[in-house]
VOLO-127380 format. One record per residue: z, y, x negated of N, C-alpha, C in turn; residue in one letter. Coordinates in steps of 0.02 Angstrom, whole numbers, padded with zeros to 5 digits, always signed. Each point is the difference from the previous one (the first is absolute). Layout:
<pts>
ZYXZYXZYXA/...
</pts>
This chain:
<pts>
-01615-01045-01840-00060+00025-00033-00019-00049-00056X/-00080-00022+00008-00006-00044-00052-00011+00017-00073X/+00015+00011-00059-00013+00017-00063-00062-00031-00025X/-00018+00045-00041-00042-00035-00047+00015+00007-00083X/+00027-00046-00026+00027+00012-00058-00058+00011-00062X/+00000+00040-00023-00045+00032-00046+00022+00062-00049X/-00028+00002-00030-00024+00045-00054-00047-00002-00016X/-00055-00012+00019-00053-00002+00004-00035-00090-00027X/+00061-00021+00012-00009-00063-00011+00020-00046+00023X/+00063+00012+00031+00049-00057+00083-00010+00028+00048X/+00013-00067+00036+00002+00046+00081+00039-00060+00041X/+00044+00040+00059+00046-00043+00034+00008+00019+00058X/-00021-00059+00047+00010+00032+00070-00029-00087+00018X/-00007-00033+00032-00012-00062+00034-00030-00044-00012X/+00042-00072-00033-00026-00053-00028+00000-00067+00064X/-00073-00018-00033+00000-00063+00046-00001-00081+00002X/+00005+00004-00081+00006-00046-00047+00067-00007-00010X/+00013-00076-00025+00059-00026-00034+00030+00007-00060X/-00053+00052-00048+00015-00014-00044-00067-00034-00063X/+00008-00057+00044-00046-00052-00037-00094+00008+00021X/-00016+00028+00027-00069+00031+00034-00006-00052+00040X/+00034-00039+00034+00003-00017+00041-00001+00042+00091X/-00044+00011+00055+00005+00021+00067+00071-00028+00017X/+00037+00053+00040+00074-00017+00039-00053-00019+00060X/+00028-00071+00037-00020-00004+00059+00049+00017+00052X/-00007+00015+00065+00036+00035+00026+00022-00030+00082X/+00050-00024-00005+00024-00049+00077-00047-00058-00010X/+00033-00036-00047-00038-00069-00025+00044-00059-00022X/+00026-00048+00011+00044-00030-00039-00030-00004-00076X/-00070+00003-00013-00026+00009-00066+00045+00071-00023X/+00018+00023-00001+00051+00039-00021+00050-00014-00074X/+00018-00082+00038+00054-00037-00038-00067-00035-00055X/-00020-00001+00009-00083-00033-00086-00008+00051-00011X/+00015+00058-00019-00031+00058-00040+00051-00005-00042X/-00002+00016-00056+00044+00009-00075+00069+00040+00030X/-00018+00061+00029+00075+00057+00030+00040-00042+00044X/-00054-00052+00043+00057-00045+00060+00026-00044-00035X/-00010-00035-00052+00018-00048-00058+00047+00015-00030X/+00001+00071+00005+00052+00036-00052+00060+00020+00056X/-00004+00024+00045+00041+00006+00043+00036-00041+00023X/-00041-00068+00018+00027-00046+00027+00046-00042-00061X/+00005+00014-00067+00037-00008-00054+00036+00048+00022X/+00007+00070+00019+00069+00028-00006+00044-00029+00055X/-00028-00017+00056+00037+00012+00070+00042-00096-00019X/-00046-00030-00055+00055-00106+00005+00047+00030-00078X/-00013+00060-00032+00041-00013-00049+00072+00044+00016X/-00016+00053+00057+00066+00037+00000+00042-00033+00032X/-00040-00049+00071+00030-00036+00027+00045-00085-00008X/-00027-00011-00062+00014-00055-00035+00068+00054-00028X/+00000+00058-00052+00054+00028-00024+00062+00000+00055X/-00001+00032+00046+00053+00020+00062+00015-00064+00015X/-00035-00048+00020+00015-00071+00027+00046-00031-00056X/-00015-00011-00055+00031-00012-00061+00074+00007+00013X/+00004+00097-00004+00078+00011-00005+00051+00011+00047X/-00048-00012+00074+00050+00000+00054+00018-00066+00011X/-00053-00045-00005+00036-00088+00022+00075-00003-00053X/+00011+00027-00062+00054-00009-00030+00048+00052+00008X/-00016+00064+00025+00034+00062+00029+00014+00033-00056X/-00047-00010-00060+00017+00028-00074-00041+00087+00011X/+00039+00022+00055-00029+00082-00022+00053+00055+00028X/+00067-00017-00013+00068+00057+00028-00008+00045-00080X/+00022+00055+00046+00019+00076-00055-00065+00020-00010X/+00016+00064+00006-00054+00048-00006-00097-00031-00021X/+00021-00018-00080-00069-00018-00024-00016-00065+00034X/+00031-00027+00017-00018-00056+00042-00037+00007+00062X/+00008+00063+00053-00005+00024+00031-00078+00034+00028X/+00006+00039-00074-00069+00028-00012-00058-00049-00015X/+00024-00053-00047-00047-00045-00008-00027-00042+00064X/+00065-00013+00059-00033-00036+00058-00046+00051+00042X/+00029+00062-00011-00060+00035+00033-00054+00021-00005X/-00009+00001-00083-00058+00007-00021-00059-00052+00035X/+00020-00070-00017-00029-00074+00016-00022+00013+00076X/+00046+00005+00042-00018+00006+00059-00033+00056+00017X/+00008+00076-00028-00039+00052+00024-00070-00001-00015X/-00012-00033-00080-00075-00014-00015-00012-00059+00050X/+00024-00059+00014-00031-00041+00037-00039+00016+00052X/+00038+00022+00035-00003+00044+00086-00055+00049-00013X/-00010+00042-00022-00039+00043-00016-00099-00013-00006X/+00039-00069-00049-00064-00033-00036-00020-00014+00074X/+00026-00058+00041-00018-00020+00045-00044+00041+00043X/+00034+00046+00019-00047+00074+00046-00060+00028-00023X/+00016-00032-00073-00077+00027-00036-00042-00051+00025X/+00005-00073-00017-00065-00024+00011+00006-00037+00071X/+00045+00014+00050-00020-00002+00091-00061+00054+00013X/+00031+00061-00035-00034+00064+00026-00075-00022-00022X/-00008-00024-00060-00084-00010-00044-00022-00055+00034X/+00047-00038+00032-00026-00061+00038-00041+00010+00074X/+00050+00027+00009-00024+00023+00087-00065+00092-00017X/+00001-00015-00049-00044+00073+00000+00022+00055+00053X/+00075+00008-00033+00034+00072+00029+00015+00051-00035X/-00039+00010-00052+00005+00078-00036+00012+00047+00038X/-00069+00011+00020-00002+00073+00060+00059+00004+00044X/+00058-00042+00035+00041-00004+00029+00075+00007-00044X/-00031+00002-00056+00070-00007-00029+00021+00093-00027X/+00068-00023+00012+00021+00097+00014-00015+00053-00074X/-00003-00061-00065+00003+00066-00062-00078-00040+00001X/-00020+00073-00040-00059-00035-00046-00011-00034-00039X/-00053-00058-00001-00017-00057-00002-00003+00011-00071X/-00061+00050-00024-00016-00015-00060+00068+00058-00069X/+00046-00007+00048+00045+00009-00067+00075-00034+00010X/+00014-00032+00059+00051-00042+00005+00015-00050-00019X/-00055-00041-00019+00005-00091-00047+00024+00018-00068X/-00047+00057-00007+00023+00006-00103+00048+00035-00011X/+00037+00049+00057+00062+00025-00017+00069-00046+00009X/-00008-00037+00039+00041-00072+00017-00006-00061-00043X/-00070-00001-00039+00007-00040-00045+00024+00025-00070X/+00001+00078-00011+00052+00019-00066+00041+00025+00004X/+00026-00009+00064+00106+00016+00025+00006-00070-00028X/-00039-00057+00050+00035-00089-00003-00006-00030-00080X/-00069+00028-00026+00008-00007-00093+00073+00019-00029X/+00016+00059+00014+00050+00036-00030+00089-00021+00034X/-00003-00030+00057+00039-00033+00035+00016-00059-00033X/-00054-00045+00008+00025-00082-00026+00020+00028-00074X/-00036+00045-00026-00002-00010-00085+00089+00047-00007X/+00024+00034+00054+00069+00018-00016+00058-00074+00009X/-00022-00023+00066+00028-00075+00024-00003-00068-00092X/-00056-00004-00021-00014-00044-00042+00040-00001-00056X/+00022+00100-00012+00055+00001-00079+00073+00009+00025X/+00022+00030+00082+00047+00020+00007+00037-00044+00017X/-00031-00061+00072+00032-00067+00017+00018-00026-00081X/-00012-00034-00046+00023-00059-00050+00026+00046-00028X/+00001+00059-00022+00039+00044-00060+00078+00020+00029X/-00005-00018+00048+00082+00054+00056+00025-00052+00032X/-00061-00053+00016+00036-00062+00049+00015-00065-00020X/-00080-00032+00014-00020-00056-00040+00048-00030-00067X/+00012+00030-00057+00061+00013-00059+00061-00007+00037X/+00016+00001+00048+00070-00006-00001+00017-00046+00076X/-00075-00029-00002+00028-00062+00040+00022-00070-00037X/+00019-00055+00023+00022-00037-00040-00054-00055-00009X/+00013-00086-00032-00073+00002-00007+00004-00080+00062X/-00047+00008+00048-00009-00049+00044-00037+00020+00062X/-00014-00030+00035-00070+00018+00071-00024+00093+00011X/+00075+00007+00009-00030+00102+00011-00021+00028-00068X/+00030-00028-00045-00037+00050-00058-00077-00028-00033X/-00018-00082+00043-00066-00019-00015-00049+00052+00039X/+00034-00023+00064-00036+00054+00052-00027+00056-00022X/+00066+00037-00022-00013+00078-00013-00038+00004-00052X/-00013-00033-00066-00052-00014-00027-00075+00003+00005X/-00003-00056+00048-00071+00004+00046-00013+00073+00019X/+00032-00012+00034-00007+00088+00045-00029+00044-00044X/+00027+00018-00043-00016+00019-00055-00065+00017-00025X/-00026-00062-00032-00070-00025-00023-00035+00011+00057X/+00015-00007+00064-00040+00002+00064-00013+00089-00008X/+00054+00037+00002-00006+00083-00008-00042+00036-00039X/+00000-00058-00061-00041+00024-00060-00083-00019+00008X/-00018-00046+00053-00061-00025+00016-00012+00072+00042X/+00046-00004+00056-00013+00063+00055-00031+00059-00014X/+00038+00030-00056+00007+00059-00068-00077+00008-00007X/-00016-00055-00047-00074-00005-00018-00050-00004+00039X/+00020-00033+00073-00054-00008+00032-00022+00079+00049X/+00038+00053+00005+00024+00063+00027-00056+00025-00043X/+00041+00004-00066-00042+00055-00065-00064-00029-00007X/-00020-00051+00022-00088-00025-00032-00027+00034+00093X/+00034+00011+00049-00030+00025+00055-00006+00065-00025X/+00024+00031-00002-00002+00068-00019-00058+00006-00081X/+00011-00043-00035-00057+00000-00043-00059+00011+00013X/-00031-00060+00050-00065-00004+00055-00008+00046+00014X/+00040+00043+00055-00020+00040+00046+00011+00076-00011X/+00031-00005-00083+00016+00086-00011-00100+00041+00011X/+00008+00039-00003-00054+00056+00009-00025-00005-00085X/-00065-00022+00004-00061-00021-00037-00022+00071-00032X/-00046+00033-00072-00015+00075+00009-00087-00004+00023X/-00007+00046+00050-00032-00010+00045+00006-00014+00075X/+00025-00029+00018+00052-00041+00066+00012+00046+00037X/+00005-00003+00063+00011+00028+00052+00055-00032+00034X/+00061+00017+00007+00068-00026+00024+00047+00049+00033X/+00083-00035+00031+00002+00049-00006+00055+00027-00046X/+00041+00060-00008+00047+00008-00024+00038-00030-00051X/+00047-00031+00046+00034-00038-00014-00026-00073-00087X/-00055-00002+00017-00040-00056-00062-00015+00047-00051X/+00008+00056+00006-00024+00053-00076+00073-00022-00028X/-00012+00014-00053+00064+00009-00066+00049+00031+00024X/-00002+00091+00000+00045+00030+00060+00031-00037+00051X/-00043-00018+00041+00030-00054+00041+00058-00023-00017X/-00020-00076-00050+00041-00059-00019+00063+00009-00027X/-00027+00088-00029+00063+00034-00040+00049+00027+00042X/-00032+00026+00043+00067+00010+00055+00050-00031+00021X/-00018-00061+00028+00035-00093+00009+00051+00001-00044X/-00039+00003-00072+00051-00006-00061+00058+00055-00019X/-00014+00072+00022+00055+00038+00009+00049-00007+00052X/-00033-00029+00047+00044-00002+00044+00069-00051+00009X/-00023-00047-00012+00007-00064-00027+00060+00002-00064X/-00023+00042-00040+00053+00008-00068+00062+00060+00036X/-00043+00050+00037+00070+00040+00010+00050-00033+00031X/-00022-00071+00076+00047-00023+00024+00044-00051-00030X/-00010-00015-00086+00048-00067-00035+00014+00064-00026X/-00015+00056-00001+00042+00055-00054+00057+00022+00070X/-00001-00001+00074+00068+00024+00023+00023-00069+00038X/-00022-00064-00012+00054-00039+00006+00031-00005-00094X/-00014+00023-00053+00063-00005-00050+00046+00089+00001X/-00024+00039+00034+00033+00057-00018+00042+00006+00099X/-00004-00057+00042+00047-00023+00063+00080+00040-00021X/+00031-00011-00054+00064+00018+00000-00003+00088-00014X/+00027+00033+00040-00013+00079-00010+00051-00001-00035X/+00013-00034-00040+00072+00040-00074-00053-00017-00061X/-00051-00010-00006-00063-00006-00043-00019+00079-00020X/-00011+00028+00059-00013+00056-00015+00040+00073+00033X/+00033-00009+00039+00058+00052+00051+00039+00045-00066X/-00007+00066+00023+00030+00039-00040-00034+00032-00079X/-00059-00029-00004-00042+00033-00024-00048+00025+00008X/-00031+00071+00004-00046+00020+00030-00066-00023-00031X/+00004-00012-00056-00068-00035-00028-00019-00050+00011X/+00060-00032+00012-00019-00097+00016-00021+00022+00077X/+00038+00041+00031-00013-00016+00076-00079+00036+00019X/-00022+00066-00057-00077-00001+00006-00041-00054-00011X/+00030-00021-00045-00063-00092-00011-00002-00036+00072X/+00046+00015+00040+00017-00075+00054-00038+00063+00054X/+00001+00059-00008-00029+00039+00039-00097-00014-00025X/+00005+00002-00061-00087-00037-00020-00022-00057+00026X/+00022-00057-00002+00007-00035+00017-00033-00016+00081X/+00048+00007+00030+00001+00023+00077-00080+00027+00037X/+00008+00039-00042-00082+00081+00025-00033-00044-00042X/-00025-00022-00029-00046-00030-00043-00026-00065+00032X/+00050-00049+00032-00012-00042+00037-00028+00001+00077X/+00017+00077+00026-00001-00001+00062-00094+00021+00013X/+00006+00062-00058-00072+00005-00006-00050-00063-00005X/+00021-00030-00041-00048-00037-00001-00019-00068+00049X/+00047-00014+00027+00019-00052+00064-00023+00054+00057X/+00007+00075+00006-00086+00004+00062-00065+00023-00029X/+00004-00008-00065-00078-00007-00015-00016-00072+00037X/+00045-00045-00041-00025-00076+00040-00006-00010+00082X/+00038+00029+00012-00013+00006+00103-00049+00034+00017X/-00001+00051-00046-00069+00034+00029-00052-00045-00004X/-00009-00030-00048-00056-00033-00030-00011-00060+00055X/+00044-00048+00037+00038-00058+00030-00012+00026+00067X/+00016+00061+00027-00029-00006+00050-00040+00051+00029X/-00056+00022-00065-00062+00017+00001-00021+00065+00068X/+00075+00054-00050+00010+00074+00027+00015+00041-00067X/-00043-00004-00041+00007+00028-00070-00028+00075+00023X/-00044+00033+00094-00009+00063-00004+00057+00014+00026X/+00060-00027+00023+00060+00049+00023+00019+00037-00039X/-00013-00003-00067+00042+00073-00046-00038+00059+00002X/+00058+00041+00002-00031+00085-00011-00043+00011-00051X/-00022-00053-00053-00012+00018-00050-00068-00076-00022X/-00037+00015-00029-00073-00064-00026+00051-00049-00017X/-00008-00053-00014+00040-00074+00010-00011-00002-00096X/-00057+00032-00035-00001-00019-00069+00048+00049-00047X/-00003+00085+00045+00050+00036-00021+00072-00022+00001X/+00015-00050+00048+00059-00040+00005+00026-00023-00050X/-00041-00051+00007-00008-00038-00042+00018+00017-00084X/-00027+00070-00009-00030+00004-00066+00087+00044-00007X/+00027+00030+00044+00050+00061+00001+00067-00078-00016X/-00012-00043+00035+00064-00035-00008+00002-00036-00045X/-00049-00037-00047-00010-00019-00050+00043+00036-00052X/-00039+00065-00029+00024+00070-00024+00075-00014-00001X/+00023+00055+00074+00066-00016-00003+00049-00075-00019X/+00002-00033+00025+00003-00069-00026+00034-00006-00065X/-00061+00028-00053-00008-00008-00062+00056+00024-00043X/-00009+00077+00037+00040+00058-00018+00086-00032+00016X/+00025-00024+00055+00026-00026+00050+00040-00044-00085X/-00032-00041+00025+00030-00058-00062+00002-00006-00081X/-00020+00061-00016-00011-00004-00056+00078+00050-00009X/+00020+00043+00036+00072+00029-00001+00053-00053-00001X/-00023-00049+00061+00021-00084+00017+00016-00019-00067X/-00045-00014-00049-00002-00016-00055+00039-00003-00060X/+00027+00040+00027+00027+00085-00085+00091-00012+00033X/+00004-00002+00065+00075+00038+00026+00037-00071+00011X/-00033-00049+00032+00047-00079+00018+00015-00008-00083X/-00042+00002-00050+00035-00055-00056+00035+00040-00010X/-00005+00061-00012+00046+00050-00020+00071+00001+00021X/+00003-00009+00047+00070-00002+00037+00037-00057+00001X/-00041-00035-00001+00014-00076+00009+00013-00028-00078X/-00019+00007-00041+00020-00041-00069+00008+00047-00047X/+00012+00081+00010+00018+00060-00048+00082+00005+00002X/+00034-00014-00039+00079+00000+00022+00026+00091+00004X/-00041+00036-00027+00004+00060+00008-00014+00038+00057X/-00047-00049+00035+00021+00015+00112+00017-00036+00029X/+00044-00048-00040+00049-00067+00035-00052-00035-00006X/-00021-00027-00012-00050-00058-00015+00039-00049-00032X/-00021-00090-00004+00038-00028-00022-00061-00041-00050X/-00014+00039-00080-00069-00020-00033+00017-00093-00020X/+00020-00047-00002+00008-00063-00005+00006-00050+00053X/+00017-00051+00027-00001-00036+00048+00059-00041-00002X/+00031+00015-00054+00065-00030-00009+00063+00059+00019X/-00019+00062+00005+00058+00044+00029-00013-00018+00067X/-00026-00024+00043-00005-00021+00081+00042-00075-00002X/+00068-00007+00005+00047-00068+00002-00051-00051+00046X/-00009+00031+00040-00021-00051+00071-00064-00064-00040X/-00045+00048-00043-00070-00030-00028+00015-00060-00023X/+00068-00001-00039+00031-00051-00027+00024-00084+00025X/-00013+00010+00057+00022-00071+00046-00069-00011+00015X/-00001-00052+00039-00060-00053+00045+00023+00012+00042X/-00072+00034+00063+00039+00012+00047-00051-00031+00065X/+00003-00053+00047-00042-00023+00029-00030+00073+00060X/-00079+00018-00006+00005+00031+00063+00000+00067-00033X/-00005+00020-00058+00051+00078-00029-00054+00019-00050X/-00018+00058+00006-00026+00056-00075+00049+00038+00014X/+00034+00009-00073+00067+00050-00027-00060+00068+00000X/+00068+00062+00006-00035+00040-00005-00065+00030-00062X/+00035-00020-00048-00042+00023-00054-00054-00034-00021X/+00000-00048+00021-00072-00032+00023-00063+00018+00066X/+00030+00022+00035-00020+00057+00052-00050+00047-00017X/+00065+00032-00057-00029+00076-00015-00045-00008-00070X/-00006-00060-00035-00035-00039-00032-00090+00024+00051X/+00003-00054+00041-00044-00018+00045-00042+00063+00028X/+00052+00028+00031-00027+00059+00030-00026+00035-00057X/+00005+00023-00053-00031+00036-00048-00074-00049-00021X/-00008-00044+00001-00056-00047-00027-00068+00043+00051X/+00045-00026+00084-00051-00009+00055-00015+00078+00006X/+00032+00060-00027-00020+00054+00010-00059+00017-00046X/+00002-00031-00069-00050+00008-00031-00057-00054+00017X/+00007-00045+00038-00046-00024+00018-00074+00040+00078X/+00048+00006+00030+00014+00043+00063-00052+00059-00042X/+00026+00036-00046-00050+00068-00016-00060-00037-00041X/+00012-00050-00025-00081-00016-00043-00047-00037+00084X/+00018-00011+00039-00029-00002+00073-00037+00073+00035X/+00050+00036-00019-00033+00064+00040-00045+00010-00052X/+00015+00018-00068-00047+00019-00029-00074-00033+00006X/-00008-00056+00002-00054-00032+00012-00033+00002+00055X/+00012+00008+00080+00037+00040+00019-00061+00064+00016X/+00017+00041-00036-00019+00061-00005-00056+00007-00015X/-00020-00041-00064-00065-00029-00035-00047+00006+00030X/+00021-00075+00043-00041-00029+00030-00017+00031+00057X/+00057+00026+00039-00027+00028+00065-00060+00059-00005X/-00016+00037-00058-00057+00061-00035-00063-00052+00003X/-00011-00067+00024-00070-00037-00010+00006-00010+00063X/+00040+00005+00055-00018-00019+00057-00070+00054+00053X/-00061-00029+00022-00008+00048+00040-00006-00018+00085X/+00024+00034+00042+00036-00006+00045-00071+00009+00057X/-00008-00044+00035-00086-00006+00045+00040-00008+00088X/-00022+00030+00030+00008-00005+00078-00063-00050+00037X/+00034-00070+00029-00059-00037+00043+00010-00035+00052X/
</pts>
């Protein structure tokens, strides 16, 4: 369903512009001379310059290493499908919807390189030694951080204008979804070890928030993706507007019960970073626990100032059938 974002003043449901008021031309190699193919074609030589970088030296074992090669390669690949598909003028053939799949892929791959850009050199990069792989991994690097920027200025262009007709996905709500989603999954790769939270019923409601909070909102995005937002029993804005709400409610308990438990020594909490021995070493590859539960408390309050906005914003959306 296409939106129209408003309050009597936005509207979102289908853009045909770049951004720049520039016409998208459509199954054209002119595609690649429009400002968005310029920009694209910057993401697809800089991720690929990154990955090329750190595999010719094989500088990417252990975990963060890992994630970072896949990041490189998953935005690459991706990018690529974007502009074959705009090349050959295969929208209509392509299985999600057109006008909310580029900008939801371009603020996963923003939020991707930009995890790759602090997590590769802070966990890895540091504790290589200094000669060809750690130049490499360097590059790579700076290459991630080009990628990063060149993602977030797509999504700049092409977010939903007030007035604009787009769809979904380019409203605020939208972008905000990406971003919850996105934060809940670096919030359960640090809370991975179940002795984080096992055996407390409060910690294990947060990881139960957590969970439902993410799931909701990852099929708002499918719904939206592959453009069956009437399969619910229920209006797609009441959805919308009910999971927001909850959400809120959701994490703001989130909020109150992780630090609590976690750094109150009066429910076993450990309030310093120096009662956790482990924090104390260098550890290649490693967040000690209490840096974890550090983390996870940040991204929860981040996570609820998302919904809240969130919530806001989704009260200006108005929702148009075409």
């Amino acid at each position: 369903m296409p939106v129209t974002v408003t309050r009597t003043t936005v509207t979102t449901t289908m853009s045909s512009s770049s951004g720049l008021g520039s016409p998208t031309i459509v199954g054209s190699p002119r595609v690649l001379t429009q400002p968005l193919g310029l920009l694209r074609l910057l993401q697809l030589v800089s991720t690929c310059v990154a990955f090329s970088l750190v595999a010719s030296v094989g500088a990417w074992t252990g975990p963060m290493g890992n994630w970072s090669m896949f990041t490189w390669c998953f935005c690459f690949s991706v990018t690529l499908i974007i502009l074959i598909v705009e090349l050959g003028g295969l929208q209509v053939r392509f299985p999600l919807s057109w006008r909310n799949f580029p900008i939801t892929y371009a603020c996963y791959a923003a939020l991707f390189c930009l995890s790759s850009s602090i997590i590769y050199p802070t966990t890895y990069v540091q504790f290589l030694s200094h000669g060809r792989s750690r130049d490499h991994a360097i590059a790579a690097t700076a290459f991630s951080c080009i990628a990063c920027l060149a993602y977030a200025t797509e999504v700049a262009w092409t977010r939903a204008r007030p007035g604009e007709i787009t769809g979904y996905m380019a409203t605020v709500p939208g972008l905000l979804k990406v971003l919850e989603t996105f934060v809940a999954c670096v919030i359960f790769a640090f809370i991975s070890d179940p002795a984080l939270y096992q055996n407390q019923s409060a910690l294990e409601w947060c990881v139960a928030v957590y969970s439902i909070c993410f799931i909701l909102a990852a099929v708002a995005i499918l719904l939206n993706l592959g453009d069956c937002t009437n399969v619910l029993p229920i209006s797609f804005p009441t959805f919308l507007s009910g999971l927001a709400l909850i959400s809120v409610l959701a994490y703001a308990t989130a909020l109150v019960l992780w630090p609590l438990y976690q750094f109150d020594q009066k429910y076993g909490g450990q309030p310093r970073r120096q009662m956790d021995p482990v924090c104390g070493r260098s550890h290649v590859h490693y967040v000690c626990f209490w840096d974890r539960r550090l983390a996870v408390a940040i991204l929860t309050g981040i996570n609820l100032l998302a919904y809240l906005a969130d919530l806001v914003y989704s009260a200006r959306l108005v929702f148009v059938r075409v």
